[in-house]
N, C-alpha and C positions, 0 to 999 in steps of 0.2 A: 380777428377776434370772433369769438364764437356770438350767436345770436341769440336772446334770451326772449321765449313765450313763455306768457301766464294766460290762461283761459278759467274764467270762471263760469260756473254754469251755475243758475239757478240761483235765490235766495243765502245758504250756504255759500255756496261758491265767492257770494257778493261780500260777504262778511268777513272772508278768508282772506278776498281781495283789499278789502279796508285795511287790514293788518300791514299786508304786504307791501301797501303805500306809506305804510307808515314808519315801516325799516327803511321805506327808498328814501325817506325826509330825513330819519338819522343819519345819511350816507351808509344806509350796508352794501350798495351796491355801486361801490365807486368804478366810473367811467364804464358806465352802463346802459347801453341804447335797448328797452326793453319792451317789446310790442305786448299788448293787450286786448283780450280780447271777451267780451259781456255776452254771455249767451243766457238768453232769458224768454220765453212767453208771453211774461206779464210783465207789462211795460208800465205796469203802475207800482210795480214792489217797488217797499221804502227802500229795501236795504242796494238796491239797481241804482237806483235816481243818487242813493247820499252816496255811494262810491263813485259813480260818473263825476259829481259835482267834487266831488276828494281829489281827484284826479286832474279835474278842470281847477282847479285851486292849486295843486302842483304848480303845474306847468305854469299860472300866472305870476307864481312866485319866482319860479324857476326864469322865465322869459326874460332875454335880455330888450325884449324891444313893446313897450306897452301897445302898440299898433296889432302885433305880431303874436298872436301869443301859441308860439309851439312849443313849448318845454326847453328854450334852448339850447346849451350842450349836454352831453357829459363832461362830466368834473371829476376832480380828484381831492383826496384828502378834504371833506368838506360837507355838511349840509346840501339834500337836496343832490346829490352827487350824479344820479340817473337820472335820463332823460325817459320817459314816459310817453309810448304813443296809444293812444286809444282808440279802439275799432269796437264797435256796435254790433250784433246782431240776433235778431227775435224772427221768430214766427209769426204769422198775422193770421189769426183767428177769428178777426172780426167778423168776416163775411157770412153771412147765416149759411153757406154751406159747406162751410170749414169749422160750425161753433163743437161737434162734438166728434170722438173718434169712431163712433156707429155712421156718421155723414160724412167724414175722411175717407172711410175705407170703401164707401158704396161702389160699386162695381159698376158702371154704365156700359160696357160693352161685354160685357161677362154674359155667357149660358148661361143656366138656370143649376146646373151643375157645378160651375166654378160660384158661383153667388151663394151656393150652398155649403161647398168647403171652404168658403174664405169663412163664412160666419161659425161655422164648428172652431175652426182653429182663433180666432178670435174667443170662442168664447170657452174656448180650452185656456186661453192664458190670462183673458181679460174680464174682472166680473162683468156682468150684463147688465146691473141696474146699478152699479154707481161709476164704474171705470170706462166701458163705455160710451154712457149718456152722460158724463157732467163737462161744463162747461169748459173749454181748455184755453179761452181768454184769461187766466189766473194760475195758470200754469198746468202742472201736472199731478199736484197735490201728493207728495211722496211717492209716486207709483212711476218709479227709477225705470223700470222694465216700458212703459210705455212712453214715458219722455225719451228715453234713449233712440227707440224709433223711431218715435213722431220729427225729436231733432233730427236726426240724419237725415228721415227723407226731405224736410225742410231745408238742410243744405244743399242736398241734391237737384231740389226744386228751384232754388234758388242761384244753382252754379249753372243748370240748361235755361234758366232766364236769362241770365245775364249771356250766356253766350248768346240765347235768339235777340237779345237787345243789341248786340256788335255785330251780327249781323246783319241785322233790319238800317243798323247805324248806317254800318260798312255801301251796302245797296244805295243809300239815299244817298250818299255823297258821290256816287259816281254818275 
């Protein structure tokens, strides 16, 4: 059987997501294991938090074991018919030196020459006094062109962490 992803990104995304839970409650997706996955910034949007909790209400419906609550199985002909696995992931912007994309993109090992063309080309795509400097704890604020970025290199960041994390693991066990 083929393998079914849903990724939602962003506010939208999350709202698209709510729907989509909501065929999986009529059974439109009989005997269906179907991974998910929240890509978001802002870890404070409503519409993140009520489809998490949408999802987390599935699954405790769906759960055969109150101990346990995984989504149970897939089913057939029936209510509830897909099982539902939910995976999480944001960017963390908290740090004051990750709060804006002019503090993201600084160059510390850069000449004076590369620090010079990286900020041309930034401010060739990026405005300077509000896309640059606003806040990116609350996301991206419709500016698609810079969330798209910003996300990738956040998974990128995130996937050579986690590799130096298995192998910092790796080391210590032996």
């Amino acid at each position: 059987m083929d393998k079914l992803f849903v990724i939602a990104v962003g506010g939208t995304g999350m709202r698209c997501l709510e729907s989509f839970v909501h065929l999986c409650a009529i059974g439109m997706f009989d005997n269906e294991e179907i991974e998910i996955l929240t890509l978001d910034t802002d870890q404070t949007n409503g519409n993140k938090g009520r489809v998490e909790q949408l999802i987390e209400l599935y699954n405790r419906i769906k759960s055969n074991d109150s101990s346990k609550l995984d989504g149970g199985q897939p089913n057939i002909d029936t209510f509830f018919s897909a099982k539902l696995n939910l995976h999480r992931f944001y960017t963390d912007y908290s740090d004051q030196s990750r709060k804006t994309y002019k503090l993201l993109s600084a160059m510390q090992n850069a000449t004076d020459e590369q620090k010079r063309d990286n900020q041309d080309l930034s401010d060739l795509f990026l405005d300077v006094t509000s896309v640059q400097s606003f806040d990116l704890d609350h996301g991206y604020r419709a500016q698609t062109h810079l969330g798209s970025m910003l996300m990738y290199h956040g998974i990128l960041e995130a996937a050579v962490n986690y590799v130096k994390d298995k192998e910092k693991a790796a080391t210590q066990e032996v």
